[in-house]
C-alpha positions as CSV (number, residue, x, y, z in Angstrom):
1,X,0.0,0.0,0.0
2,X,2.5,2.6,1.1
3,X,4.8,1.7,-2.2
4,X,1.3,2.6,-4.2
5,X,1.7,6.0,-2.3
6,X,5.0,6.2,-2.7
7,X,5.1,5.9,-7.1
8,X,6.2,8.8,-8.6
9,X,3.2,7.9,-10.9
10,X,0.3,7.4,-8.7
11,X,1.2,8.6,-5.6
12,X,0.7,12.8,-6.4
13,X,-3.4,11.6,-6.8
14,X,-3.6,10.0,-3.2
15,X,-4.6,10.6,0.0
16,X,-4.5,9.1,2.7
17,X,-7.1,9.4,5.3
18,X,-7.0,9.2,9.0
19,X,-8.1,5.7,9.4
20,X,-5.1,4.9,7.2
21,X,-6.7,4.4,3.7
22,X,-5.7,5.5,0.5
23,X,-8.2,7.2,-1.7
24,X,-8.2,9.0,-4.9
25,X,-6.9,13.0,-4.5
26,X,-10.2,14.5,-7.0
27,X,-9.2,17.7,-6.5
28,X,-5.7,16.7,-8.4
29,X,-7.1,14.2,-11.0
30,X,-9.1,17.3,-11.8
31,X,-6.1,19.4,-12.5
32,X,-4.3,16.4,-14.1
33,X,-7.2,16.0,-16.7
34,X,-7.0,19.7,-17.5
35,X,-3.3,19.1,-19.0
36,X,-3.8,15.5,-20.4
37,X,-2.8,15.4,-24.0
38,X,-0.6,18.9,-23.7
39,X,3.1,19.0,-24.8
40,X,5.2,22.2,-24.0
41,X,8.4,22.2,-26.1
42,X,10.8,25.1,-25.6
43,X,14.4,25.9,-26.5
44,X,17.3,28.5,-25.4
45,X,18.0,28.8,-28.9
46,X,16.7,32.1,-30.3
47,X,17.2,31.6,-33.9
48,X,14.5,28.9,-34.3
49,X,11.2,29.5,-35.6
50,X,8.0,28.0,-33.6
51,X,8.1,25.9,-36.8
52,X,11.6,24.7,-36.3
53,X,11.2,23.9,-33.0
């Protein structure tokens, strides 16, 4: 249970509540669905176009 909570994967969408169980964080699979599908690419290098990059 505690390596579920530990996963760099799953464990930032659980909680765990004061009898000791994990449940599901909906207030951060909220804000997780928000950026699903969304890539960010960026560079230092100023002489690309948005194209190029």
């Amino acid at each position: 249970m505690y390596q579920l909570r530990a996963s760099r994967r799953y464990g930032r969408y659980l909680r765990l509540t004061k009898g000791g169980l994990l449940r599901i964080d909906a207030a951060k699979r909220r804000e997780a669905e928000q950026l699903d599908g969304k890539f960010v690419v960026h560079s230092n290098d100023d002489s690309l176009t948005p194209a190029d990059c």
